[in-house]
VOGU-3710 file (C-alpha; in Angstrom, 3 decimals, decimal comma):
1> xxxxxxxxxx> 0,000/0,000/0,000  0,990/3,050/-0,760  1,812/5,479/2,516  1,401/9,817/1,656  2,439/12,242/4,230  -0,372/14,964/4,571  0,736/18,404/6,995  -2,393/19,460/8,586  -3,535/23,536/8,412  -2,031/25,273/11,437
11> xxxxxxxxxx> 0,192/22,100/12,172  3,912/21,964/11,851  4,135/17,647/11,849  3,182/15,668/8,885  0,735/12,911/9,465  0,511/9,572/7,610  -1,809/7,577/5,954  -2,297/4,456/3,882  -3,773/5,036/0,316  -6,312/1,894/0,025
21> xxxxxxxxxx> -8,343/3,423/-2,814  -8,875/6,292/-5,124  -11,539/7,688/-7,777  -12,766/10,335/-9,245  -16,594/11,099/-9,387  -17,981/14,095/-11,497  -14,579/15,509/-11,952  -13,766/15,625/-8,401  -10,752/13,179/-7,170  -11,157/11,229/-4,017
31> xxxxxxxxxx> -9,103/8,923/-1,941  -9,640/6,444/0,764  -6,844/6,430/3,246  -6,408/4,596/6,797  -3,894/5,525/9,705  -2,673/1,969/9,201  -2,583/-1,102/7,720  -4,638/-3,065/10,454  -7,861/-4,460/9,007  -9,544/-2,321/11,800
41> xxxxxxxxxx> -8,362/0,576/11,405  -10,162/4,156/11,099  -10,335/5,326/7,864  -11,407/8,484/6,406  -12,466/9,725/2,622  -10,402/13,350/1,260  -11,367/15,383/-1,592  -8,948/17,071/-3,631  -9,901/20,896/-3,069  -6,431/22,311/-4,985
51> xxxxxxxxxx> -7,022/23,779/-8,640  -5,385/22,684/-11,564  -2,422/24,324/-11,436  -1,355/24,004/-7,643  1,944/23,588/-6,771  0,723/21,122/-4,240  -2,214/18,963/-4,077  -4,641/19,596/-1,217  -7,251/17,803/0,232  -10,341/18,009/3,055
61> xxxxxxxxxx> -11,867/15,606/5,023  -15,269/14,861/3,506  -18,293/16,007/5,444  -21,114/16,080/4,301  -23,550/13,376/5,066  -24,889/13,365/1,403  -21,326/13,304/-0,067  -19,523/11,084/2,268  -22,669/8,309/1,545  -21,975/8,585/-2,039
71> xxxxxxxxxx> -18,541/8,030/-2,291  -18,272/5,372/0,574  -20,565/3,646/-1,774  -18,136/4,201/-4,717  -15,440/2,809/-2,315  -17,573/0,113/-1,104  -18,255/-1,447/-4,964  -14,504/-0,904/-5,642  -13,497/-3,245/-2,862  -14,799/-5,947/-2,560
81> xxxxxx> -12,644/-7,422/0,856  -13,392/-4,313/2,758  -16,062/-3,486/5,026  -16,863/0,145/4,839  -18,473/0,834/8,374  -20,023/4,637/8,859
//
């Protein structure tokens, strides 16, 4: 699996996460990530939020109910072996 390095707003240390999955759904790029590779661990979905021409790609946590329903079901259909639990 790949592991990314993300630096939090406000924060000075990078935090770490697994990549388990990525899509993109109406233009908008997503990625599943977990804090590690232990079949229980949390796991959150991020939306790319950085324009076209960033000089670094940014992401947010995703929120909203509506949203985060939709695109765990994405995730959900794209792996098979994982239980997505909300």
């Amino acid at each position: 699996m790949e592991k990314i390095s993300f630096t939090p707003a406000g924060e000075q240390e990078d935090v770490e996460f697994y990549v388990i999955e990525e899509t993109r759904i109406n233009g908008a790029s997503y990625i599943l990530v977990a804090e590690s590779e232990d079949d229980e661990a949390t796991a959150l979905i991020l939306k790319e939020v950085s324009g076209d021409n960033a000089a670094e790609v940014l992401y947010e946590i995703v929120e909203d109910d509506i949203e985060l329903e939709a695109v765990a079901n994405v995730f959900g259909e794209l792996l098979d072996d994982i239980d997505i639990q909300r």
